[in-house]
C-alpha positions as CSV (number, residue, x, y, z in Angstrom):
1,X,-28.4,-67.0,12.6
2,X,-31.8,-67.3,12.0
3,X,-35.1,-65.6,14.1
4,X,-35.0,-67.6,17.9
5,X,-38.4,-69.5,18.5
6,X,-39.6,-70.2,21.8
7,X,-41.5,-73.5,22.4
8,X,-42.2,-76.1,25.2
9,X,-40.8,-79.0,26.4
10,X,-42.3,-81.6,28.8
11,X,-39.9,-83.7,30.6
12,X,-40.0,-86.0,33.9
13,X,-38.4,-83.6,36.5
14,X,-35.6,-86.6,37.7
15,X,-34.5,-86.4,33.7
16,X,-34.6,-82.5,33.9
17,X,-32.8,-82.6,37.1
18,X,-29.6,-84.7,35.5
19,X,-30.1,-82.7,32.4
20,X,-29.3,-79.5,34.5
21,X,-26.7,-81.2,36.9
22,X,-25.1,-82.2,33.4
23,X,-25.0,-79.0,31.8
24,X,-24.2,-77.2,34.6
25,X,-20.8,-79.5,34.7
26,X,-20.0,-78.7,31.1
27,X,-20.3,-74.9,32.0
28,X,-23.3,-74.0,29.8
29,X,-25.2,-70.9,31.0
30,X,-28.3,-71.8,30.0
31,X,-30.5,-75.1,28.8
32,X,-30.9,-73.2,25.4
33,X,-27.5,-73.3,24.1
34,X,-27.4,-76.8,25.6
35,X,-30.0,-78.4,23.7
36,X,-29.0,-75.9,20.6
37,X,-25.4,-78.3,20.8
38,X,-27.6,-81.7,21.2
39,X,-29.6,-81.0,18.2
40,X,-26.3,-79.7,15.9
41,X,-24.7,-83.0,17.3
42,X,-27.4,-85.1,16.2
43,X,-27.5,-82.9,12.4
44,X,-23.7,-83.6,12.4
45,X,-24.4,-87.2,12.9
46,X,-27.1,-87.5,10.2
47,X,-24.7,-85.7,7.6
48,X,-22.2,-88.7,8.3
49,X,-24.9,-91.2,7.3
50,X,-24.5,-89.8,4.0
51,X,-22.1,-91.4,2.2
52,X,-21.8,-88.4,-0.5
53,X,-21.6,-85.3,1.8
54,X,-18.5,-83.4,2.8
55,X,-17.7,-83.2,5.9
56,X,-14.4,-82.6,7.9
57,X,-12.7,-85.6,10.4
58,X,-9.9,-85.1,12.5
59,X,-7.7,-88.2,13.3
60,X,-5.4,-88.9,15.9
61,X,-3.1,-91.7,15.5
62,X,-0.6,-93.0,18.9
63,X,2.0,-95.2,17.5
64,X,6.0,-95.7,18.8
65,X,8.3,-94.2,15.8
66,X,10.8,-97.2,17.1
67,X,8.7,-100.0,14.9
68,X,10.8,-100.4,11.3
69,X,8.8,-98.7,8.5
70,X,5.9,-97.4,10.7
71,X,6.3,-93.9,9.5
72,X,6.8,-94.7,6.2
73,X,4.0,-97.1,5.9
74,X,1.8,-94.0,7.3
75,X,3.1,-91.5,4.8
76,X,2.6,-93.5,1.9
77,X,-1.0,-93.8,2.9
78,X,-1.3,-90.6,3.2
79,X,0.5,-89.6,0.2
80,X,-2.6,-91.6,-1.7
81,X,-4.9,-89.5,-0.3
82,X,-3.5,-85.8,-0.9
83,X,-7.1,-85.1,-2.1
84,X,-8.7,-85.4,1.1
85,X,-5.7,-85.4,3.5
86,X,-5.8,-81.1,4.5
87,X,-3.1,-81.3,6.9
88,X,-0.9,-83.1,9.0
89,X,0.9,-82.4,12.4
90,X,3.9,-84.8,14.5
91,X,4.1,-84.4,17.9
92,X,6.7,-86.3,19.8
93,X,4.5,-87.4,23.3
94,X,8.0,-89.1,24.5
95,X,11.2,-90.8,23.3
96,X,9.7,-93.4,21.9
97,X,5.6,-92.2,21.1
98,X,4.4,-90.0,18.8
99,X,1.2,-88.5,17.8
100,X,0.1,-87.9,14.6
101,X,-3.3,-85.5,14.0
102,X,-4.4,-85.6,10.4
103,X,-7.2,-83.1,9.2
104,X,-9.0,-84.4,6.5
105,X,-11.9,-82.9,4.5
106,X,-13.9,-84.8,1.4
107,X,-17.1,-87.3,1.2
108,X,-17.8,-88.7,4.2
109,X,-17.4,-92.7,2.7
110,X,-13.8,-91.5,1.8
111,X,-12.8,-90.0,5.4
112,X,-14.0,-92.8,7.1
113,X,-12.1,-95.5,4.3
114,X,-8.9,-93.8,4.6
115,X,-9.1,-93.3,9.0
116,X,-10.1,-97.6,8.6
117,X,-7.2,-97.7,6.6
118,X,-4.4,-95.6,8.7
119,X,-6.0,-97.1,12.4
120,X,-6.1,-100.7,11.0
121,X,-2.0,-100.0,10.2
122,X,-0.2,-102.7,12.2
123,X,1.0,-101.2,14.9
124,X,-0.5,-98.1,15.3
125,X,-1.2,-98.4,19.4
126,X,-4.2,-96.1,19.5
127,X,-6.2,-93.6,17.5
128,X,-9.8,-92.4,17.2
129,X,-11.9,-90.2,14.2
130,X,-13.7,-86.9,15.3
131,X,-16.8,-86.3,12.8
132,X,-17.4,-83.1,12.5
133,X,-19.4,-80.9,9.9
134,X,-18.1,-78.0,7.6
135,X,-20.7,-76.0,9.0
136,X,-22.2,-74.9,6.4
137,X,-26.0,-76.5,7.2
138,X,-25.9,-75.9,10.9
139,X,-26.7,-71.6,10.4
């Protein structure tokens, strides 16, 4: 971590108000190390835009393992991707629903084509992409 700078914000006092009543929800101590996560979220975001950077996605897949050749269809995609595709972890969420978390890492264009690819699977129920950084710029 690099030296802390101290500067000055200006900002209506209704806005600053909600600001506090919404950090104050999400258990931050201060407005420092609240605005410190806004601006790494907004750096995580711009890394994304680039098509060429690595970066690190987590996806979660909800799908029934009762629909013939659903798991299989979902392996072999992932099986193309062994590159990118870190790790993988099954959890049974009932008799009949499972979730699937799959930690990818690799150019940002090729997380996002292969999460398209495993969420546009017919019937897959639910699933969503984290973005999320390696870290390395945000110091």
């Amino acid at each position: 971590m690099g030296k802390v700078v101290r500067f000055g914000v200006s900002i209506e006092a209704d806005l600053l108000k909600k600001f506090d009543q919404l950090i104050e929800s999400a258990g931050y101590k201060s407005r420092s190390e609240a605005f410190r996560t806004l601006i790494r979220e907004r750096l995580v975001q711009k890394e994304w835009k680039d098509p060429e950077k690595e970066t690190i996605g987590i996806l979660g897949l909800v799908y029934s393992h009762d629909i013939r050749e659903l798991t299989e269809t979902l392996n072999n995609i992932q099986h193309q991707y062994i590159d990118t595709i870190v790790s993988s972890t099954h959890i049974h969420l009932d008799y009949h629903n499972c979730l699937e978390v799959i930690i990818l890492r690799g150019k940002s264009r090729n997380i996002k084509a292969i999460a398209d690819k495993l969420l546009s699977t017919r019937s897959v129920k639910d699933g969503k992409l984290l973005q999320t950084t390696t870290g390395s710029e945000l110091d």
